[in-house]
C-alpha positions as CSV (number, residue, x, y, z in Angstrom):
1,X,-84.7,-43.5,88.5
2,X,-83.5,-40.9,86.5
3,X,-80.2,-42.5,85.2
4,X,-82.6,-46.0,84.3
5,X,-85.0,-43.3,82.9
6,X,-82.3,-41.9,81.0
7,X,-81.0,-45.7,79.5
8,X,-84.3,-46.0,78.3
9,X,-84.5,-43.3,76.5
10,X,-81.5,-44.2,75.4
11,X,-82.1,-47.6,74.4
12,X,-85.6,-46.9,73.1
13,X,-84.2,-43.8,70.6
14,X,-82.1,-46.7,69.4
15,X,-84.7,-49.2,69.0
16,X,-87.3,-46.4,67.5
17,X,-84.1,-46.0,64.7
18,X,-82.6,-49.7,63.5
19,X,-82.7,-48.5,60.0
20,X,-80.6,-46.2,60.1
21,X,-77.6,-47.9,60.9
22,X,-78.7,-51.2,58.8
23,X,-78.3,-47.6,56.1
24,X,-74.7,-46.8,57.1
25,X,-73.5,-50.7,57.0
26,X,-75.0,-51.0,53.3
27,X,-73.7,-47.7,52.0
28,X,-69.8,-48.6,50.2
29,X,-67.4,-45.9,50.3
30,X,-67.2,-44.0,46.9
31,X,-63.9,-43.5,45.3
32,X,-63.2,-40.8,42.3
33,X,-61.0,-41.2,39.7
34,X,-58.4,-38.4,39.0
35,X,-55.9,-38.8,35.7
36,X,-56.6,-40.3,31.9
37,X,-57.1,-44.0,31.6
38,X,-58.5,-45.7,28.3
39,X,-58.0,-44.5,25.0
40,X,-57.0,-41.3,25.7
41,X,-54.2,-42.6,27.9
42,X,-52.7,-44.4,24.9
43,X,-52.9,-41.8,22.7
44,X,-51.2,-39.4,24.7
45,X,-48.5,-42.2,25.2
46,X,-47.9,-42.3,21.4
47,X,-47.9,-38.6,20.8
48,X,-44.9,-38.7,23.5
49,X,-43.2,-41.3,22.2
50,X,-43.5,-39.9,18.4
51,X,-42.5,-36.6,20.1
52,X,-38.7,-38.1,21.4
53,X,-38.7,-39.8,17.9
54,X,-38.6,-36.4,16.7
55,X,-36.3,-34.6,19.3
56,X,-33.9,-37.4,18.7
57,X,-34.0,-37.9,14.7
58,X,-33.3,-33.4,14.8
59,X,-30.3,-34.1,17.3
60,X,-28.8,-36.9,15.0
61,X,-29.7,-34.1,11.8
62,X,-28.0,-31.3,13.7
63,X,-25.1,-33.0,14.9
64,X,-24.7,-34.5,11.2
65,X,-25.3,-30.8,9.8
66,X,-22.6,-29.9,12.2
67,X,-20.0,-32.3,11.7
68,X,-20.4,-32.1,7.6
69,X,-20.7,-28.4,7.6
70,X,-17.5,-28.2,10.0
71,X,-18.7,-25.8,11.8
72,X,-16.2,-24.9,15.3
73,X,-16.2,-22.0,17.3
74,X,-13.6,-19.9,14.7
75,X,-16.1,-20.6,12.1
76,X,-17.6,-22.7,9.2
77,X,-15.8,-25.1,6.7
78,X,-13.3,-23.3,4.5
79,X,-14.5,-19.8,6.5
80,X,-13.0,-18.9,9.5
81,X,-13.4,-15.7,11.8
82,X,-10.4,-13.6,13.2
83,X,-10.2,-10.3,14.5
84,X,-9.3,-8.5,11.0
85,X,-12.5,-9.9,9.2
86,X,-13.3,-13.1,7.4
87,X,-10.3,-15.6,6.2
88,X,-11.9,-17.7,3.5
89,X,-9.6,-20.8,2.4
90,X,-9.9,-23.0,-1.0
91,X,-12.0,-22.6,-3.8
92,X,-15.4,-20.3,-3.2
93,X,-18.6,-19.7,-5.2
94,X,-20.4,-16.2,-4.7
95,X,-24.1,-16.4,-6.4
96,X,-24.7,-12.6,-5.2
97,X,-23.2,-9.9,-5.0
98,X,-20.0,-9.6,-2.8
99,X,-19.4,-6.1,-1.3
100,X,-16.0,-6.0,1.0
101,X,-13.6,-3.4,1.8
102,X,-10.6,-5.3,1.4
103,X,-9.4,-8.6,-0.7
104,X,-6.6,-10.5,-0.4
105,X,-5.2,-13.8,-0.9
106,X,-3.0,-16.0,1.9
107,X,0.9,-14.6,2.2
108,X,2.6,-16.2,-0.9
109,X,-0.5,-17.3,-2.5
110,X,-2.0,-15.6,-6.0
111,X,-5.6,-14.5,-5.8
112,X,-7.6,-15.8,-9.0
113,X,-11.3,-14.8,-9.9
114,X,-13.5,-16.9,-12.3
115,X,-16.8,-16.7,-13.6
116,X,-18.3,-18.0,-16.3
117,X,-19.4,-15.2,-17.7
118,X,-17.8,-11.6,-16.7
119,X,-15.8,-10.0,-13.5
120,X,-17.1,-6.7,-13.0
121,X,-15.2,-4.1,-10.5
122,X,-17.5,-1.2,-10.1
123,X,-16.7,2.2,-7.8
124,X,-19.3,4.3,-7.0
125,X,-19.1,7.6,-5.8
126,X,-21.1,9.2,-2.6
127,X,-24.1,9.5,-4.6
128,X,-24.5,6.1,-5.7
129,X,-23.4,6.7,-9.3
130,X,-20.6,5.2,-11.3
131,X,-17.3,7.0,-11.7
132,X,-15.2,3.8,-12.8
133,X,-15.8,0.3,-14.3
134,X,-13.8,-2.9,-15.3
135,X,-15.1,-5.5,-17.0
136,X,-13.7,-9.0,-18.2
137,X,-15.5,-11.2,-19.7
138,X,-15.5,-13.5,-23.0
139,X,-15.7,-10.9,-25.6
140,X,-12.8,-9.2,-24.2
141,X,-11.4,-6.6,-21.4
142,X,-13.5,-3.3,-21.2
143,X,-12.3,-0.3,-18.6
144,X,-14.6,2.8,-17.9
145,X,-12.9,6.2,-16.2
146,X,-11.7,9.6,-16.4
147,X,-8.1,8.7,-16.3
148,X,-6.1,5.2,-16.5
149,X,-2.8,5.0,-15.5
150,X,-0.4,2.0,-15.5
151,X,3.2,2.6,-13.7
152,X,6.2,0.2,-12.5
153,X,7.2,-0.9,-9.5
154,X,9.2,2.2,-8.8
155,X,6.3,3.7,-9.5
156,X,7.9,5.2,-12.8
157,X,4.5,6.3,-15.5
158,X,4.3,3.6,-18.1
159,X,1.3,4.7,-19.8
160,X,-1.4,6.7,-18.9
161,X,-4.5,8.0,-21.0
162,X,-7.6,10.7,-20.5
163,X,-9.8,12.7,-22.6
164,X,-6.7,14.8,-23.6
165,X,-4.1,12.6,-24.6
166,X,-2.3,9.2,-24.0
167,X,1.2,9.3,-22.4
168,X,3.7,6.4,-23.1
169,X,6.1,6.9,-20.6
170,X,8.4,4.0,-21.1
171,X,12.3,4.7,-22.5
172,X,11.2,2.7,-25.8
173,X,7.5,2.2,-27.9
174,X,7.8,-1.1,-29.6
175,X,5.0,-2.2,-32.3
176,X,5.3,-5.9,-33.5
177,X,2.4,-5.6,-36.1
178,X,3.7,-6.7,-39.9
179,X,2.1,-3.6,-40.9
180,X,3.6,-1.4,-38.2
181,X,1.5,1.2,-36.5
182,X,-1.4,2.9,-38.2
183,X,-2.4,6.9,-37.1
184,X,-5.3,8.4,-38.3
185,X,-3.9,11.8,-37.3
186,X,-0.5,14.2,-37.0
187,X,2.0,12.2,-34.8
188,X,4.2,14.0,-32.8
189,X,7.7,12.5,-31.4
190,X,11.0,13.6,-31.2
191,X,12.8,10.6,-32.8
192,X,11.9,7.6,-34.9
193,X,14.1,4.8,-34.8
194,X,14.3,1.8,-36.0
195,X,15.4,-1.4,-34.0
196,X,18.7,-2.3,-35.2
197,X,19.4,-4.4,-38.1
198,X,16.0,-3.1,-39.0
199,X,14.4,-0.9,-41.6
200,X,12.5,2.3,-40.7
201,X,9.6,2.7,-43.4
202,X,7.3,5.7,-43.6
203,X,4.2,4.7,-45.7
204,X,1.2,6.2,-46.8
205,X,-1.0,4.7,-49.2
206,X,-3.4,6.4,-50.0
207,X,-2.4,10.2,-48.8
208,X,0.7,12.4,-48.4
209,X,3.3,12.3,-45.7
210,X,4.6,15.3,-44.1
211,X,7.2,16.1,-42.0
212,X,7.3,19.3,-40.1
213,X,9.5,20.5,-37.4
214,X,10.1,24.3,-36.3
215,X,14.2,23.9,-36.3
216,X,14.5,21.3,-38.9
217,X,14.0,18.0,-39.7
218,X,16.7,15.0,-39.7
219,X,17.1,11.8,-41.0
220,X,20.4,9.7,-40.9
221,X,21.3,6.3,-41.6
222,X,24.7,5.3,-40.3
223,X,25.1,2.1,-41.2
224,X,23.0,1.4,-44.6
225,X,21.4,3.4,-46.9
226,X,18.9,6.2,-47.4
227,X,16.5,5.3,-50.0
228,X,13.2,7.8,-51.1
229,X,11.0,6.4,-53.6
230,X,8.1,8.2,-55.4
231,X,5.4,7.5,-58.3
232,X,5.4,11.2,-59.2
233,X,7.6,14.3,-58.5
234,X,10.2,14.2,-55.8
235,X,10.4,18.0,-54.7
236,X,13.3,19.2,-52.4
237,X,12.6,22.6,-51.6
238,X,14.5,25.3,-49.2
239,X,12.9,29.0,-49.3
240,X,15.2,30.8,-47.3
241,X,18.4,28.4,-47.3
242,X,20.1,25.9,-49.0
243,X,20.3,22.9,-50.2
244,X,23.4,20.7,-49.8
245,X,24.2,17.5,-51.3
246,X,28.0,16.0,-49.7
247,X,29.3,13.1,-50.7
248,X,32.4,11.8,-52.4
249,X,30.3,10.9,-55.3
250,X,26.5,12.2,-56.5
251,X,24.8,10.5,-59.4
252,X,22.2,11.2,-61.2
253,X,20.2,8.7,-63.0
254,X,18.3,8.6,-66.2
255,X,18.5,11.9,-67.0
256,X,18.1,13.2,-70.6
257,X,21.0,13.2,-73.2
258,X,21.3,16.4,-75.5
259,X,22.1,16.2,-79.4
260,X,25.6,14.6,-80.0
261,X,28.5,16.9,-81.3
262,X,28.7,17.8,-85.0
263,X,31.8,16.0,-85.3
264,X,29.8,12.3,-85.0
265,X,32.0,11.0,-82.3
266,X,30.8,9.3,-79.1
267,X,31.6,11.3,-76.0
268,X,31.9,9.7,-72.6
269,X,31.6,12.5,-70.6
270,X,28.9,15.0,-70.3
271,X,28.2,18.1,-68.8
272,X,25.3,18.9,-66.4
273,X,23.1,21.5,-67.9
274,X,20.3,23.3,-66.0
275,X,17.3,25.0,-67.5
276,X,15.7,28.4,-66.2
277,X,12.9,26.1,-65.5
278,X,15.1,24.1,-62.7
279,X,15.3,21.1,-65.7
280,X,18.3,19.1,-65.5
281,X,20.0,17.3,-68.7
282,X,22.9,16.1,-70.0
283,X,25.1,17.5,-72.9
284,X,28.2,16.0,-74.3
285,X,31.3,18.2,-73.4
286,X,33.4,20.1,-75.8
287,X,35.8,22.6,-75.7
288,X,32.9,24.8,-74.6
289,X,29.3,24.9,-73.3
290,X,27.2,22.6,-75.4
291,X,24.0,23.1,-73.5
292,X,22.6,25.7,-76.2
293,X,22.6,22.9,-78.7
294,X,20.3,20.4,-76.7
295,X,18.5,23.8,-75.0
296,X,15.3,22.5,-76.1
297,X,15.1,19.9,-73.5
298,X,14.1,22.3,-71.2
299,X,10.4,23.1,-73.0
């Protein structure tokens, strides 16, 4: 009774409740959506797609970069890396400044530097200030410092120059100019020589020309003549010695000819008279002195 009573409760709680499962057989099962569909999808497709357009065109750039620049793992182009610095080959172009400790061109190879307007070589000292300078450019070659120096390969002094002086330390100081060398001051040398086949001129146009020297002065020409030349007086003056004139034969030019002997005939030779005043003139020779008669050539 209890079991039967039990089915019918069963049955009846079931009965008392059809709509619920005519509820649960209507009801479809609901499904969400998980990603990006539509619109959306597409555009994200096209920004990927302009994306690899990108990565690949910047590959192909690189790669082109690459092989045009020549770059490899010892450097790039012309410029190569080694373990004592930079070795740059062919022709370069600097557009800023270049600072290095140490140029130098390939083993066998010159070294040339153009510009188009100046090469400047600057040194600086500690303090950042300049101590020498060399500049070429088209108006010409201009050198700044305390002391330049030029010597030969056996490292001999050529020529050197400072505040004090310039040395010319070569065996032989040649000028080429058709006016020779022009000084503005004393020169001081121990010989003057002309090259050979050559004449030696000492010229001053406009002012005097001396020639000093503590133990004497000398001039010899061995092979030609000796030849002084003046618009005025020619003065020849010794104040504690003498003055010598050797050779075989000693003339003397233009001088003035005394009165001609009473007698009316024409002598041929002469006698050299001297006046007190250092006057020299020429007298026709007698038996004896015939200076008194012409003495007043020496007023």
């Amino acid at each position: 009774m209890e079991s039967r009573t039990g089915d019918d409760r069963i049955e009846m709680t079931q009965e008392q409740c059809p709509h619920r499962n005519n509820v649960q057989s209507t009801e479809k099962p609901q499904v969400y959506k998980v990603g990006i569909y539509g619109w959306r999808k597409r555009c994200l497709y096209f920004f990927v797609l302009l994306l690899m357009i990108l990565i690949v065109v910047n590959l192909a750039l690189t790669i082109w970069i690459l092989k045009v620049m020549n770059f490899t793992i010892d450097g790039m182009g012309h410029l190569r890396i080694t373990e004592k610095g930079l070795k740059l080959e062919g022709d370069s172009e600097f557009l800023q400044p270049l600072y290095a400790k140490e140029i130098q061109s390939r083993p066998g190879s010159p070294l040339f530097l153009q510009s188009s307007k100046n090469v400047s070589v600057n040194i600086l000292n500690e303090k950042k200030q300049l101590v020498s300078q060399l500049i070429a450019g088209s108006h010409g070659v201009h050198a700044r410092g305390k002391m330049l120096e030029v010597k030969s390969s056996a490292g001999k002094l050529l020529f050197s120059a400072d505040d004090h002086e310039v040395v010319v330390g070569a065996e032989r100081l040649r000028v080429m100019g058709a006016e020779g060398a022009v000084f503005s001051n004393s020169v001081e040398t121990p010989h003057v020589r002309a090259e050979p086949f050559k004449e030696l001129r000492l010229e001053s146009p406009t002012r005097s020309l001396y020639m000093e020297a503590p133990k004497g002065v000398k001039i010899e020409a061995d092979a030609g003549d000796f030849q002084a030349t003046c618009r005025s007086d020619l003065r020849l003056e010794s104040k504690d010695g003498e003055i010598s004139l050797d050779a075989r034969k000693i003339k003397l030019l233009r001088l003035p000819e005394g009165k001609a002997s009473p007698s009316g005939t024409r002598q041929t030779v002469f006698e050299v008279c001297v006046c007190p005043n250092g006057k020299l003139f020429l007298s026709q020779a007698g038996t004896g002195s015939t200076c008194q008669i012409s003495s007043n050539l020496c007023l």
